[in-house]
N, C-alpha and C positions, 0 to 999 in steps of 0.2 A: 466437468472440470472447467474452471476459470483462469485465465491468465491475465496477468496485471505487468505492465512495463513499467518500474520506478525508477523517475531521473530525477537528478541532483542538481540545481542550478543547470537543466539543462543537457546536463550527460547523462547518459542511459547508466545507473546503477547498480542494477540487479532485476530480478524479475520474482516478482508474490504468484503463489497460484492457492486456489483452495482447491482441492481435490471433490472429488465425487463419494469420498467417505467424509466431507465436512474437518477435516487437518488443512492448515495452514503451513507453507514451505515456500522461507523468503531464500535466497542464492545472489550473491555478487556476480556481475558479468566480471568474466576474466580479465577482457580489458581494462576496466575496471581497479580489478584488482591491481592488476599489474602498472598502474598509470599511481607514481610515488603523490603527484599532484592532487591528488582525490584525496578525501578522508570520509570517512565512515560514516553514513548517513546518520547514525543515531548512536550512544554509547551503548543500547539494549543489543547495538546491533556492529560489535565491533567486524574491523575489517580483514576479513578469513574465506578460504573459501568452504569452509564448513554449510552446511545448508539446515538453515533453522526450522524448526518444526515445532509447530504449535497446536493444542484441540481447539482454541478459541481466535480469533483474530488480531495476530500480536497487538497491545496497547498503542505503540507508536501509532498504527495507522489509524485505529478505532480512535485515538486522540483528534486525528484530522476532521472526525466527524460534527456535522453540527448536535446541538443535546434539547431534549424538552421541546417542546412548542416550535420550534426552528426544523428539529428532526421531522415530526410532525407533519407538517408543513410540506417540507423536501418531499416527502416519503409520496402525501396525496397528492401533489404536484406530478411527481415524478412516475406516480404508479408502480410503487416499492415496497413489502414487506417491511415494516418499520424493522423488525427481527434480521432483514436480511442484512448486515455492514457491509459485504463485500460487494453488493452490488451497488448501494447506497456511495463508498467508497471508488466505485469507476463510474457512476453517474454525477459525483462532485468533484472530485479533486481533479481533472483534468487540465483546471485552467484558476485562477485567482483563491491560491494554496497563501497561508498563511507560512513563511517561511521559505525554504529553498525545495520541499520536495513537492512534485507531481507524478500522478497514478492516471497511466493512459492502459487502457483495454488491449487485447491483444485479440 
């Protein structure tokens, strides 16, 4: 199993994990939730404390990834299953994220 800490401009949002059967389950931190100030990382991903489940790796985050010859790149750089996103996904988004979210490891 994987865990992934996702912050929103900076506050902790919720936490991704991919399981050890390959599902994906995104969860808002409570705090979070409970903070009226915040709003909902993504429309895919309104703000509930329901816990989303997925067999593939929700689009929101698989969007953060880079694509083609870039992906590529990352992957032999990095020493990454081009197939793996989730790890591809905590070896890049941790820092210079296109937008307000970042994906720090756990």
């Amino acid at each position: 199993m994987r865990r992934a800490e996702i912050y929103t401009n900076g506050v902790l949002a919720g936490i991704l994990t991919e399981t050890d059967e390959s599902r994906y389950l995104f969860r808002y931190e409570d705090a979070f939730l409970a903070d009226d100030r915040q709003s909902a990382i993504s429309l895919s991903f309104p703000k509930t404390a329901k816990e989303f489940v997925s067999d593939t790796l929700f689009p929101f985050f698989s969007n953060m990834l880079a694509e083609g010859a870039n992906r590529a790149y990352q992957c032999r750089t990095l020493k990454i299953d081009e197939e793996d996103a989730f790890g591809l996904l905590l070896a890049t988004a941790h820092t210079d994220t296109i937008g307000a979210i970042t994906v720090k490891a756990i």
